[in-house]
C-alpha positions as CSV (number, residue, x, y, z in Angstrom):
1,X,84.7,-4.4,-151.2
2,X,85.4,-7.4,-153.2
3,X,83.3,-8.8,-156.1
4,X,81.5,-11.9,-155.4
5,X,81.3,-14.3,-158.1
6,X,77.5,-15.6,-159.0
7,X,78.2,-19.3,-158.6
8,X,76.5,-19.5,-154.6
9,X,73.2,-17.5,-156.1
10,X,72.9,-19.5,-159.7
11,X,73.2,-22.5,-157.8
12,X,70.5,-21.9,-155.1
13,X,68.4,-20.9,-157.8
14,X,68.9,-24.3,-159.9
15,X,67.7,-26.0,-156.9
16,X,65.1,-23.4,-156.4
17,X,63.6,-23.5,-159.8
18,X,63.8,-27.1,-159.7
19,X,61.7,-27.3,-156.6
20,X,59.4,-24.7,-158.1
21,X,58.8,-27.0,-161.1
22,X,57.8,-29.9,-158.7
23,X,55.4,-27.9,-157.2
24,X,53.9,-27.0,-160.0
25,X,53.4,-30.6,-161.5
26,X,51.2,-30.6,-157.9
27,X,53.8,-32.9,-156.5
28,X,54.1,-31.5,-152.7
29,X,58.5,-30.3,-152.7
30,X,60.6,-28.9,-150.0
31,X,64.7,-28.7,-149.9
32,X,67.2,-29.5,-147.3
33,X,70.6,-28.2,-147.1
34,X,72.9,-30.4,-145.1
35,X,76.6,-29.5,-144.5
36,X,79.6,-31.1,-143.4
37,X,82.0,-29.3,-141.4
38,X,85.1,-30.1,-139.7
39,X,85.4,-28.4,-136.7
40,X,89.4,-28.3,-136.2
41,X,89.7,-29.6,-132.3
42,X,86.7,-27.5,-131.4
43,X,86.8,-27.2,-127.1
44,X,84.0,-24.9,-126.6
45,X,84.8,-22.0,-124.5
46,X,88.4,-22.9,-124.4
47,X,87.9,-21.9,-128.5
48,X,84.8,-19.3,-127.7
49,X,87.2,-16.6,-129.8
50,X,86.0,-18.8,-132.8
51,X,82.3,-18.7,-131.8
52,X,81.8,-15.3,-134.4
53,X,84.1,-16.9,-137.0
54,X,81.6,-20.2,-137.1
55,X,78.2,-18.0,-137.0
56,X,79.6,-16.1,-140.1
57,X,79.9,-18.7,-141.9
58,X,76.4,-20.4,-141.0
59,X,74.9,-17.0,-141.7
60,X,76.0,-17.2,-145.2
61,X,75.7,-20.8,-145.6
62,X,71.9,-21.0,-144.4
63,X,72.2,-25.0,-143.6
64,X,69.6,-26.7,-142.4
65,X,71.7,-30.1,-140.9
66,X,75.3,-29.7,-140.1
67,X,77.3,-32.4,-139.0
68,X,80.2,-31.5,-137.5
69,X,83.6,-33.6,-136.6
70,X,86.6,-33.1,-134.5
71,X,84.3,-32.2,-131.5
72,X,85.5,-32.7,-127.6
73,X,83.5,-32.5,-125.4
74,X,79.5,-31.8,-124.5
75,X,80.9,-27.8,-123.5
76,X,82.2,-27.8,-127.3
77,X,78.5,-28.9,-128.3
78,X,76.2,-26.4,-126.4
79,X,78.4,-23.7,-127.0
80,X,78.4,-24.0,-130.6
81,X,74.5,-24.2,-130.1
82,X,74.3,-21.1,-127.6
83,X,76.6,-19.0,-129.3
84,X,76.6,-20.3,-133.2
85,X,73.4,-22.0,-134.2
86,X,71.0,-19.8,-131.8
87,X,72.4,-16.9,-132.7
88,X,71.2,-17.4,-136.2
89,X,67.9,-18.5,-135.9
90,X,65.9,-19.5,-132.9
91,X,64.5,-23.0,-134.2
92,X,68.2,-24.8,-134.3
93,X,68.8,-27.6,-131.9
94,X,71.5,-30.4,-131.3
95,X,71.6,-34.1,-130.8
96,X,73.2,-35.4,-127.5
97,X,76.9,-35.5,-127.4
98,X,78.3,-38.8,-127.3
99,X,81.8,-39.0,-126.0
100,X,83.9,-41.9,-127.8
101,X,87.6,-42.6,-128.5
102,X,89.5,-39.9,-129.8
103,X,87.5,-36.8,-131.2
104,X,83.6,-37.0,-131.6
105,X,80.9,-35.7,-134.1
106,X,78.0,-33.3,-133.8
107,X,74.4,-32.8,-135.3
108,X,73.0,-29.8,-135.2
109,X,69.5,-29.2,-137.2
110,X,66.8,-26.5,-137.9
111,X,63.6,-28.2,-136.0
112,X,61.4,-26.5,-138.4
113,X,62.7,-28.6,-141.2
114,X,63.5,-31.9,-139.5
115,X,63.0,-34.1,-135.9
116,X,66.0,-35.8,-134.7
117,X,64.3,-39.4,-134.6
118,X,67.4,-41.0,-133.0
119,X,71.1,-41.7,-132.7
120,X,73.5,-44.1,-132.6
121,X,77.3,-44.9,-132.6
122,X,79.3,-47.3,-134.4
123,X,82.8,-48.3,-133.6
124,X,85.8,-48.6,-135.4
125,X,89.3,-49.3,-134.8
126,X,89.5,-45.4,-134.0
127,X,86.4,-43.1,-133.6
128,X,83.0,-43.8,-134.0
129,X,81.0,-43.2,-136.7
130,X,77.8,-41.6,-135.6
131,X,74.2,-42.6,-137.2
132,X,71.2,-39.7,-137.2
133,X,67.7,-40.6,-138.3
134,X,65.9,-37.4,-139.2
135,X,62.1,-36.8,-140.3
136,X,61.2,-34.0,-142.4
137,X,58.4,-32.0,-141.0
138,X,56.9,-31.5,-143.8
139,X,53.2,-33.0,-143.6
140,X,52.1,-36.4,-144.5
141,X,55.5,-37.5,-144.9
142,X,56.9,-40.9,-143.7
143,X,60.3,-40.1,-145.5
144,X,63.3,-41.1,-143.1
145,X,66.8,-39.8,-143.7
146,X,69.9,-41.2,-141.9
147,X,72.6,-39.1,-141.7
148,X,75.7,-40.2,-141.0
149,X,78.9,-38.4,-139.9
150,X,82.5,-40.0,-139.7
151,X,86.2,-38.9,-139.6
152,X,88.8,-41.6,-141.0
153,X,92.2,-42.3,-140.3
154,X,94.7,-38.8,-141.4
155,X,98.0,-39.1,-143.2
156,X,99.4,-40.7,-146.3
157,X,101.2,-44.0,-146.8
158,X,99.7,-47.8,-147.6
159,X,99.5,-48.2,-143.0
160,X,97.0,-45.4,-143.1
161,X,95.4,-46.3,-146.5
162,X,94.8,-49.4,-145.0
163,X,93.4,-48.3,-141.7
164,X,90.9,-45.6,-143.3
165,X,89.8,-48.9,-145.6
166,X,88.9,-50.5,-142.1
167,X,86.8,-48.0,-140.9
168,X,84.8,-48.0,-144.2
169,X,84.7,-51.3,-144.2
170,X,82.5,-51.0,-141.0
171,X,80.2,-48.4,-142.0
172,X,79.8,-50.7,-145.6
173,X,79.0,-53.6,-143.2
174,X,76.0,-51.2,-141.9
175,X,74.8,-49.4,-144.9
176,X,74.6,-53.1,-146.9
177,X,71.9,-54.1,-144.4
178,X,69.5,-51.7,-145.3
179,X,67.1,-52.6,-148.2
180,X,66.6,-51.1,-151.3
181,X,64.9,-47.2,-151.7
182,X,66.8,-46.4,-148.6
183,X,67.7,-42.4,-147.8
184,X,71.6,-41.9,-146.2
185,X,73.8,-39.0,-146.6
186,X,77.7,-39.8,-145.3
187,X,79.2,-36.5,-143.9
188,X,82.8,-36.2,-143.1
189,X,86.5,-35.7,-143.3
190,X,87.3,-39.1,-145.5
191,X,90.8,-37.6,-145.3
192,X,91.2,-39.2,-149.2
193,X,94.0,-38.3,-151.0
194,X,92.5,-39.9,-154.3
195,X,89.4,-41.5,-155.4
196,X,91.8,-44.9,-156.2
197,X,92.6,-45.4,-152.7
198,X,90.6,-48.4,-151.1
199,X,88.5,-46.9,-148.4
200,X,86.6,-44.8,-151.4
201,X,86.3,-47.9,-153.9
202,X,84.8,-49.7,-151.1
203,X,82.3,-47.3,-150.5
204,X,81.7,-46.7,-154.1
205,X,81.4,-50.5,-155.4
206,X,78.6,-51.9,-156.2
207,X,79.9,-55.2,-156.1
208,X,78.4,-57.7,-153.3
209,X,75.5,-56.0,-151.2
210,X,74.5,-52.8,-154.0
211,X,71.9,-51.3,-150.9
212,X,75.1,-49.8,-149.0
213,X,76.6,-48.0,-152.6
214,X,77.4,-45.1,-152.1
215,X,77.9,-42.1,-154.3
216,X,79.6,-38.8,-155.1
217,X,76.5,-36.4,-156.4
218,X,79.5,-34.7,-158.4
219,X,80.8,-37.6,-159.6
220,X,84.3,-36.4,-159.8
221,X,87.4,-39.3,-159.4
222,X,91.1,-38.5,-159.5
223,X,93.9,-37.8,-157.9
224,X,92.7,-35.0,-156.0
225,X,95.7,-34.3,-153.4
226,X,97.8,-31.1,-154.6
227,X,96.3,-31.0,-158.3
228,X,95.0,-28.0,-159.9
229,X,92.5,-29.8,-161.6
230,X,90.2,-30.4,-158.7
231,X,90.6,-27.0,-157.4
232,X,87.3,-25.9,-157.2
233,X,86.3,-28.9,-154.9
234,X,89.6,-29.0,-152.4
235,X,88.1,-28.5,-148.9
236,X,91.4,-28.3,-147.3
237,X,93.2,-26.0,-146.2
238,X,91.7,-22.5,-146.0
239,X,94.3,-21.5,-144.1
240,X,98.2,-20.7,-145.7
241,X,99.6,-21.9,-142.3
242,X,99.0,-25.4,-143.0
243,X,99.7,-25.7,-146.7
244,X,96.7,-24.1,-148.1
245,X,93.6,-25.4,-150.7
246,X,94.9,-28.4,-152.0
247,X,92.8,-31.3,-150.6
248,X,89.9,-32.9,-151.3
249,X,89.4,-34.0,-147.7
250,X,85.4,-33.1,-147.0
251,X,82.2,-34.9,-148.9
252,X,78.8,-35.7,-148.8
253,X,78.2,-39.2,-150.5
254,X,74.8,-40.5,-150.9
255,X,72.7,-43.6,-151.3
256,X,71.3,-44.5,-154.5
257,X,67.9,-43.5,-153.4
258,X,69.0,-40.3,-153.7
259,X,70.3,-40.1,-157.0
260,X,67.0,-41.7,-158.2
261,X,65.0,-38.6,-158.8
262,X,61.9,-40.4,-159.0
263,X,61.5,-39.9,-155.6
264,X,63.5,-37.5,-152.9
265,X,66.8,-36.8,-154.1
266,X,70.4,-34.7,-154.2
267,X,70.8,-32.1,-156.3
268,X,74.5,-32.2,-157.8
269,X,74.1,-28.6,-159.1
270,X,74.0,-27.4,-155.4
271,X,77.2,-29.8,-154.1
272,X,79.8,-26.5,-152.6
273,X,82.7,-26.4,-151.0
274,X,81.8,-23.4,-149.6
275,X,83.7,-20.6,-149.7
276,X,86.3,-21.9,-152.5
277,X,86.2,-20.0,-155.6
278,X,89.0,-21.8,-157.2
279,X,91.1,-19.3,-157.9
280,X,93.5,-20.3,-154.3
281,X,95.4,-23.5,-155.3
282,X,97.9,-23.6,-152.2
283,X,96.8,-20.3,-150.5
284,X,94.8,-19.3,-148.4
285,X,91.0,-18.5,-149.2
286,X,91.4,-14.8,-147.9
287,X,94.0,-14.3,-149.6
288,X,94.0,-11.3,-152.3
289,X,89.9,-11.3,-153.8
290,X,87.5,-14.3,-152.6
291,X,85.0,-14.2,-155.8
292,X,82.6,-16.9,-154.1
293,X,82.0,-15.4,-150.9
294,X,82.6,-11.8,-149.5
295,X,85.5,-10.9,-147.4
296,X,84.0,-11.1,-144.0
297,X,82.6,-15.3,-144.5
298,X,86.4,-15.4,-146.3
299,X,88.1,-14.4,-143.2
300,X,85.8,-16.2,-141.0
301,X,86.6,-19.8,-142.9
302,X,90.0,-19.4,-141.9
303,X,89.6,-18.0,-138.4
304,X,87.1,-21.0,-137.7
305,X,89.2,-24.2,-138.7
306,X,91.5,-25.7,-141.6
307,X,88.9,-27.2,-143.4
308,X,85.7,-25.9,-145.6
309,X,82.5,-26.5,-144.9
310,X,80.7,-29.0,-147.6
311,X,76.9,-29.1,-148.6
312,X,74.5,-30.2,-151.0
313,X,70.6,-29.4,-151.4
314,X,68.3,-32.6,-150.9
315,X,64.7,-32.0,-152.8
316,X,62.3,-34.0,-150.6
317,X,58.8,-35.1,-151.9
318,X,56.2,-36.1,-149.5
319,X,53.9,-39.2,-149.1
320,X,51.4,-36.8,-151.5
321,X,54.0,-37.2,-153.8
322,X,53.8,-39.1,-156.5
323,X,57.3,-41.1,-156.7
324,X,56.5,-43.5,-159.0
325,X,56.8,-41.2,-161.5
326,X,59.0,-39.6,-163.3
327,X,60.3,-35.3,-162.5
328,X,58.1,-33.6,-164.1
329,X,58.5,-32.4,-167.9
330,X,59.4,-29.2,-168.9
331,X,58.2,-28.4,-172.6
332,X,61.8,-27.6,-173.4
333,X,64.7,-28.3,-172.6
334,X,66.8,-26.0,-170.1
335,X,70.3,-25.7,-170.0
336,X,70.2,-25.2,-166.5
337,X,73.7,-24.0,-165.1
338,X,77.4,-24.0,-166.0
339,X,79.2,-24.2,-162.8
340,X,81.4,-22.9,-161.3
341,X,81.9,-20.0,-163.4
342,X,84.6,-18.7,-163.5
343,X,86.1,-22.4,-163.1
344,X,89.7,-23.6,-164.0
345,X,90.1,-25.8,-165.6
346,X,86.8,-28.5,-165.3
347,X,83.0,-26.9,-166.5
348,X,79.9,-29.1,-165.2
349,X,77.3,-28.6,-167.2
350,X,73.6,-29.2,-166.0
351,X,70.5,-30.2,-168.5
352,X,66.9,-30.8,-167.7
353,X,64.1,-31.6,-169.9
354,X,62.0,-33.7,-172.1
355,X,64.7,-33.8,-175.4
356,X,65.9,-37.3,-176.8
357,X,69.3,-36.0,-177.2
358,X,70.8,-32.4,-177.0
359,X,74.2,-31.5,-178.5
360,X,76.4,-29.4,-176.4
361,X,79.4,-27.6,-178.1
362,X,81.8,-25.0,-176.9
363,X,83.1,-21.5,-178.7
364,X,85.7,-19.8,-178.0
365,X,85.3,-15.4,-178.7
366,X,86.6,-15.9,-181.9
367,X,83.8,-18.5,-182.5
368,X,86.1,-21.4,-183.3
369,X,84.3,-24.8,-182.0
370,X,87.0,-26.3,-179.9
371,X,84.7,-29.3,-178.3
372,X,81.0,-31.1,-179.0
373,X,79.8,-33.9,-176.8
374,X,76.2,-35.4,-177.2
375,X,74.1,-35.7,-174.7
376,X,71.1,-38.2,-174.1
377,X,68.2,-37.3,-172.1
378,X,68.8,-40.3,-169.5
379,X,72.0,-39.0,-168.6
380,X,70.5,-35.4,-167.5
381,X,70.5,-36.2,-164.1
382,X,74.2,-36.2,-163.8
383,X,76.5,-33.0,-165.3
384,X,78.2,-33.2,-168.1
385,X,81.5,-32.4,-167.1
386,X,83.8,-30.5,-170.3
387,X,87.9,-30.3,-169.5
388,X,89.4,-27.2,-170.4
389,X,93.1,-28.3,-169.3
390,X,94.6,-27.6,-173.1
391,X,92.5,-24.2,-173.7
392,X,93.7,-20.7,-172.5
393,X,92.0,-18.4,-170.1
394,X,89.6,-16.5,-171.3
395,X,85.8,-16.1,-172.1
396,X,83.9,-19.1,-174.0
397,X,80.4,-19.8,-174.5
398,X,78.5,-23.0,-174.1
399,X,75.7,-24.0,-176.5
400,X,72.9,-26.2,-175.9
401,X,71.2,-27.4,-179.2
402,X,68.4,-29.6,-180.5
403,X,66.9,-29.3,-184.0
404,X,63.9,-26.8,-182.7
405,X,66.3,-24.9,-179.6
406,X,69.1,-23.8,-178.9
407,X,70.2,-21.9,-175.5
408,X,74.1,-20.1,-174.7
409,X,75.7,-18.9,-171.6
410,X,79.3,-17.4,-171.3
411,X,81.7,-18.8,-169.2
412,X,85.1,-17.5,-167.8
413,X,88.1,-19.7,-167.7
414,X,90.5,-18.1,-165.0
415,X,93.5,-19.7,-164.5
């Protein structure tokens, strides 16, 4: 039996305990998991061999909105919802199929979290980019949440750079005509080899129209394509046959609205590429010990298709909410997470609470300090994210510390 890491249970627990705090201040607080998924060509009963593979990994998962690319047909769509969702629990249902150019996308949600309000499609010079507006069901909510999946243009080189700018150009056009406060999520396979290339900018710039901004909860830019840096968010490919984890293909981008935690919003501790432990730069996820998930979900994620599933926990706050003000404060402040851990070689490091500033430092086991940053309390809604690309592997701790507190957790960095 392999040993599974604690990075899957610490995180739920962040958003948890987060939730749990809301609650609390009498602000009315449910989550939402929603999940991007690539489903590799999926055919329906052509592919019915894969049906276990993909209700593994939903078991383990436990989304509550997946949208799902590289879908054929309407067979592909209601077998995945017979045989996948269904079998999971009986409250999961699935948007109509829309059959466009080239492959199409699918929505599949829990109706006891959500209704599917409605759908559309938006064309591009090669698929469409589908729209779903979802209502929580939570009472005395008016909240609206469009959800929006897309797969852009594969391949390197400028042609294909250029095309996958194209498509985001279109879905910019879109998202800039909403006003501001809107909720959007944007699923998909971006198929992004790094964050410099000119689909991503565009959907990143606030320049022109701000509305349509998007953003990475994460907030992690680079070169992501075959660099060991970014290993613990590569999505693709789980699978040794075609090259193994070494792309950062998959994300879940967000408006603005939700990155305002004033109101409903994304919870960066919770952003996973599930099933990646980062210890499989250019392997395969099954291969030797999985330490984020156990063998059986390990083996199912490369049975089921050549990309890992994304997902990130939205904490939604009703109409009895009150969003004009601020989370509310904790009478300390928590240092919340270090994840992943073990990670190799970048830490994120999540703060909460009512401190003007906190100072973070790290220690190696001999106690030497070998990095301090300081932190401000405005910027605790984003991690703090510590490189550890000159240190060696091995233990470290990470100290939190004003002048009344101080908290410590050990990391591991594996390499």
């Amino acid at each position: 039996m392999r040993r599974l890491v604690n990075r899957t249970h610490a995180l739920r627990l962040f958003g948890l305990l987060l939730s749990l705090a809301l609650l609390a201040a009498g602000a009315q607080a449910d989550t939402l998991r929603v999940c991007s998924y690539n489903a590799l060509n999926f055919r329906g009963p052509q592919d019915a061999d894969r049906y276990d593979d993909f209700r593994i990994v939903m078991e383990g998962m436990a989304a509550d909105m997946v949208a799902m690319q590289e879908i054929t047909s309407e067979d592909a769509v209601d077998g995945l919802l017979s045989f996948v969702f269904l079998q999971v629990n009986d409250d999961w249902a699935a948007a109509a199929f829309h059959n466009g150019p080239d492959t199409d996308n699918a929505f599949f949600y829990r109706t006891s979290k959500v209704s599917l309000v409605s759908s559309r499609f938006i064309g591009t010079t090669l698929r469409d980019i589908a729209e779903y507006v979802v209502q929580p069901v939570a009472p005395d909510t008016s909240l609206r949440i469009r959800v929006y999946s897309l797969h852009l243009k594969a391949s390197e080189g400028s042609d294909n750079e250029n095309r996958r700018r194209d498509e985001a150009a279109v879905l910019r056009e879109q998202l800039d005509m909403f006003g501001p406060g809107t909720h959007f999520v944007v699923c998909g396979d971006y198929n992004l080899y790094t964050s410099a290339e000119p689909a991503y900018q565009l959907l990143l710039s606030p320049d022109s129209i701000p509305n349509g901004q998007l953003f990475d909860p994460i907030s992690t830019p680079g070169v992501w394509h075959t660099n060991p840096v970014f290993v613990t968010i590569h999505t693709q490919s789980p699978r040794s046959d075609v090259g193994g984890m070494d792309d950062r293909f998959d994300f879940v981008l967000v408006s603005a609205a939700l990155m305002d935690t004033a109101g409903s919003y994304a919870l960066p501790a919770t952003y996973t590429a599930y099933g990646n432990d980062g210890r499989h730069f250019n392997q395969a996820i099954n291969a030797g010990t999985n330490y984020a998930v156990p063998d059986s979900v390990a083996d199912a994620l490369v049975a089921a298709s050549d990309h890992l599933p994304v997902y990130v926990d939205l904490v939604l706050r009703t109409e009895s909410s009150d969003v004009g003000e601020s989370p509310p404060v904790l009478e300390s402040f928590e240092l919340l997470s270090c994840y992943p851990n073990p990670f190799n070689p970048m830490l994120s490091v999540q703060l909460a609470g009512p401190a003007e500033s906190v100072t973070v430092a790290v220690f190696d086991v001999a106690g030497r300090r070998i990095m301090e940053r300081g932190v401000d309390a405005r910027q605790f809604a984003r991690p703090l994210l510590l490189d550890f690309s000159g240190e060696p592997s091995g233990s470290y701790f990470v100290r939190a510390q004003t002048a009344r507190h101080s908290e410590v957790k050990r990391v591991l960095l594996v390499r």
